[in-house]
Every structure is written in structure tokens, then in C-alpha cells.
C-alpha positions, 0 to 999 in steps of 0.5 A: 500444632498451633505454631504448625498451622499458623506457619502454614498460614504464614507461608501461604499468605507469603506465597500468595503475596509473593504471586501478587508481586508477579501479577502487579508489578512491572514485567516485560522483558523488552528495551523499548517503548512498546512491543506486539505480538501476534496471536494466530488463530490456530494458537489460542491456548495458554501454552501457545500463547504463553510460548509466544510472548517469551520466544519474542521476549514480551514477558519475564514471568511466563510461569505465572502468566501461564498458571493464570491463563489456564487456572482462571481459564482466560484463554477461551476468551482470547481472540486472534489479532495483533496485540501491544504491550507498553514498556514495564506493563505488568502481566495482570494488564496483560491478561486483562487486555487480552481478555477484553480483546483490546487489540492494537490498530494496524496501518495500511500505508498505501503510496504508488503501487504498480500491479497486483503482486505489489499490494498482495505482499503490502497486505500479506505483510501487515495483516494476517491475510497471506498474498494468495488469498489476496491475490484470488480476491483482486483476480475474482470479478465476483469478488470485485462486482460490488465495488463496480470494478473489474479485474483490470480497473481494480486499482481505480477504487484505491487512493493513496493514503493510510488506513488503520485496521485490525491485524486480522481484518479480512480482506473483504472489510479492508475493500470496503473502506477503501471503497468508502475512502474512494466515494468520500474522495471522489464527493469533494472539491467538485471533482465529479463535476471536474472529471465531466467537465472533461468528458471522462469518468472518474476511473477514466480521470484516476487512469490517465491520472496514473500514465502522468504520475509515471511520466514525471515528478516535477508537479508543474509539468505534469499539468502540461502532460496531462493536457497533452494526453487530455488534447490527444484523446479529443483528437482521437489520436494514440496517447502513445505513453511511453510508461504503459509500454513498460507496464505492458512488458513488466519492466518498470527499469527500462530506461529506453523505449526501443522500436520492438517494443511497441509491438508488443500486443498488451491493450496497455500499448497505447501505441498500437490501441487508441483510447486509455488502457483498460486500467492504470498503470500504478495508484497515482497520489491524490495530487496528481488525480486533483492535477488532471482533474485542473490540467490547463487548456493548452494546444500543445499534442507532443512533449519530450525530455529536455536533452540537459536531462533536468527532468523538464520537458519540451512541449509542442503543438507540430510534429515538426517542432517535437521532431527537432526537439525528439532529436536533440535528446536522443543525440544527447541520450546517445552520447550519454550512453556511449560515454557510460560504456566507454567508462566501463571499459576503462 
């Protein structure tokens, strides 16, 4: 009886010491330095849970991981949220980091973006927010109100740059720091005193900001641009920004502003309505808002593309002069064009 109970005993503590083996030791199932994984908030339980990390191959052992999980009742504590797993980690480091809800930070990587759609998918695709909801959020100017923005200006509060959240971060938390990213920009390097200077708001500086972001990406053209535009509002005339027509037809590939275009009735035509547009046209980089913000004083009111299609540009203070050089790059414009149909007849 004795030999029996002691084998028993041995058994067991072999057994055990076996599952503390599988507990301790190295037990993910993936190749590289790390991995995560996302937990919904419909699939807090250890089944779910578990499935999860051995569909995408985070762990080897998910029977022990599982038997913990619902024998130690860890999944009550388990919060949704993304989640990493270094290479080699072992399942109690697991258990233990989804206990304490150690969850892993997400970026925002936020570059030129041009309309709504575009951050709602940028967002949906990082966070557990889908685009929808983000999407009724910018369309809410109840939404928008405590940000002092509305539904067409929105873009105004949101410079460029990365912001680290969590993976289930709700869109509301996601606004306020870029709200709070926005008042830190703007109360530096006497920016606000730059943009009055100017006789314009800040939103006012971040949308003309955004036309010369679209017009060119040479810096050292962009400041005579910016002067064009800046000169052209003081004189009350049309800015007449060839990007916001493409803006206001939603066609960012057009190569080539036609005749019929401007006509199009959009407020973003400032061929037809004097004054900035009631919002930019994309999110400009905080170089060229800082590049406006320091145009240089200039008497030039025209500018368009050198016809060597550098990406340089002719400026003017006539209209007569800007007529000359608006010819020469539309003759060369032409005949660039007819060479490329002619090739592709060939």
C-alpha cells in the first residue's frame, strides 16, 4: 500500500513538475522578435482568448494556457486591448501581462491626409474603432464643438506627426490629444503672433498652409507661393488655386485644370468665391504651416510651372508677364501630351 501511495505521490509531483515546465519555460510559437494579438471585447473568455493566440500562432501549449486561464479564473480580469508578446516569452509571462492589463501602445502615424475617408480608414485600420463611427464623429459638429471646429475645418486641429494610444482608444480620447497636440504647436515659436501678423487665424494660416502644400514640394518655392496667395487676399482678389478645384471634384489625379472645371459650384473653387475655402484641402506638414507662417514679402500676385517641367516655377507681379510665361508651358504642356499619344499609337 505504501509502494502505491508513495507511486501516486511520485507521479503527481512529476506531473506537476511537468506543467511547471510548460508554465516557465520558453513557449511561443512564432519566428520573429515579437508578435501581438488583439482581444475584442465580445471575446473575453479563455476559450476565446486561447483560440485567438493559437490561430495566429503566439503560443505552443494552449491546453495549459487554457487550463490556467479557467482554473485560476484569469479571464475576468482580462481586459480588450492589443497586446505583444516577445519572442520565447513563456505563458505564466503571458497570463501574468494580461492580468495586469499590460497592453502594448499603438501609433498614429498621421502624414498628408486629403478628406475625411482617408483618416476614418487610417484610424479604423489601427485601433479597434471602425470607420463608420469615425466617420459620424468628424460629420457631428456636436461632436466637433468642444474643439472649436466644425465639420469643414475639422482638419485644422490635426498637425502632422505620430501619436501613441491604445489599441482600443475611443475616438473621443484620440481627438482630445490632438487637440491638446494642436494648442502646444500653435504656443510655440510665436506662431500666434506670426499668423496675426499676417491678419489670419490660425485655422486660417493651416488652410492656406494646405493649398501650398498641394501646389509644390520644392520648400524654397512654397514660400514665394505662399506670398502669392497671402498678396492675393490683401488685394481681394480670387486665389484661384488650381488644387482646391481637384479638391472640390475629388480628384486628386488630374493633371490638367480644364475650363469646365471651374465651374463647378463647390465653396472650395476659389476661382468663383473670393477668400479661402471653408477648410483645407489636406493636413499640411508643420514645415510648410511654419513656411507661411515666415512667407517673404514679395510684390509677385501670378506664378506658374516652368515649361522644363522642373517643378519650379515662374513668378510675376503683371498679368501680362504671367500671360507670356502661362503660354509657354501650356505649348510645352501640349506638345508633351501629344508626344504621349503619339506614342501609344505606335
Amino acid at each position: 500500500m505504501r509502494k502505491i501511495i508513495g507511486t501516486v505521490i511520485g507521479v503527481i509531483v512529476l506531473l506537476t513538475i511537468i506543467f511547471i515546465w510548460f508554465l516557465v519555460s520558453p513557449a511561443t510559437a512564432f519566428q520573429d522578435k515579437k508578435a501581438y494579438f488583439n482581444i475584442a471585447p465580445d471575446s473575453v473568455n479563455s476559450s476565446n482568448i486561447t483560440h485567438t493566440l493559437q490561430q495566429q500562432h503566439i503560443i505552443k501549449y494552449s491546453w495549459a494556457f487554457q487550463f490556467v486561464l479557467k482554473e485560476l479564473q484569469i479571464a475576468k480580469h482580462i481586459k480588450p486591448g492589443k497586446y505583444e508578446v516577445q519572442k520565447n516569452a513563456s505563458l505564466l509571462s503571458i497570463i501574468k501581462m494580461l492580468k495586469n492589463n499590460r497592453q502594448a501602445s499603438n501609433n498614429l502615424v498621421i502624414n498628408k491626409l486629403r478628406v475625411k475617408e482617408d483618416l476614418a480608414k487610417l484610424i479604423a485600420k489601427n485601433f479597434s474603432i471602425d470607420s463608420l463611427q469615425v466617420m459620424q464623429f468628424l460629420n457631428n459638429n456636436d461632436s466637433l464643438r468642444p474643439y472649436h471646429v466644425d465639420t469643414s475645418n475639422v482638419f485644422t486641429i490635426i498637425i502632422p506627426d505620430t501619436y501613441t494610444f491604445y489599441w482600443d482608444t475611443p475616438i473621443r480620447k484620440i481627438f482630445n490629444k490632438l487637440n491638446a497636440a494642436d494648442s502646444v504647436f500653435w504656443s510655440k515659436n510665436n506662431r500666434i503672433q506670426k499668423a496675426q501678423y499676417l491678419n489670419l487665424t490660425p485655422k486660417e494660416v493651416y488652410i492656406l498652409a494646405s493649398i501650398v502644400e498641394e501646389e509644390s514640394n520644392i520648400d524654397e518655392e512654397r514660400g514665394k507661393i505662399a506670398s502669392v496667395y497671402l498678396n492675393r487676399l490683401n488685394q481681394n482678389m480670387a486665389l484661384q488655386a488650381c488644387p482646391t478645384i481637384k479638391f472640390a471634384m475629388k480628384n486628386f489625379a488630374l493633371t490638367r485644370i480644364y475650363e469646365k472645371y471651374l465651374l463647378n459650384p463647390s465653396p472650395y473653387n476659389t476661382y468663383r468665391n473670393k477668400g479661402l475655402p471653408p477648410g483645407p484641402i489636406c493636413t499640411p506638414s508643420p514645415k510648410c504651416i511654419d513656411i507661411v507662417l515666415n512667407a517673404p514679402k514679395t510684390n509677385y500676385l501670378y506664378f506658374v510651372a516652368k515649361s522644363d517641367f522642373s517643378g519650379y516655377s515662374h513668378f510675376s507681379s503683371t498679368f501680362t508677364e504671367h500671360n507670356a510665361y502661362a503660354k509657354q508651358y501650356q505649348q510645352a504642356l501640349d506638345a508633351k501630351m501629344a508626344k504621349k499619344q503619339k506614342n501609344k499609337g505606335e
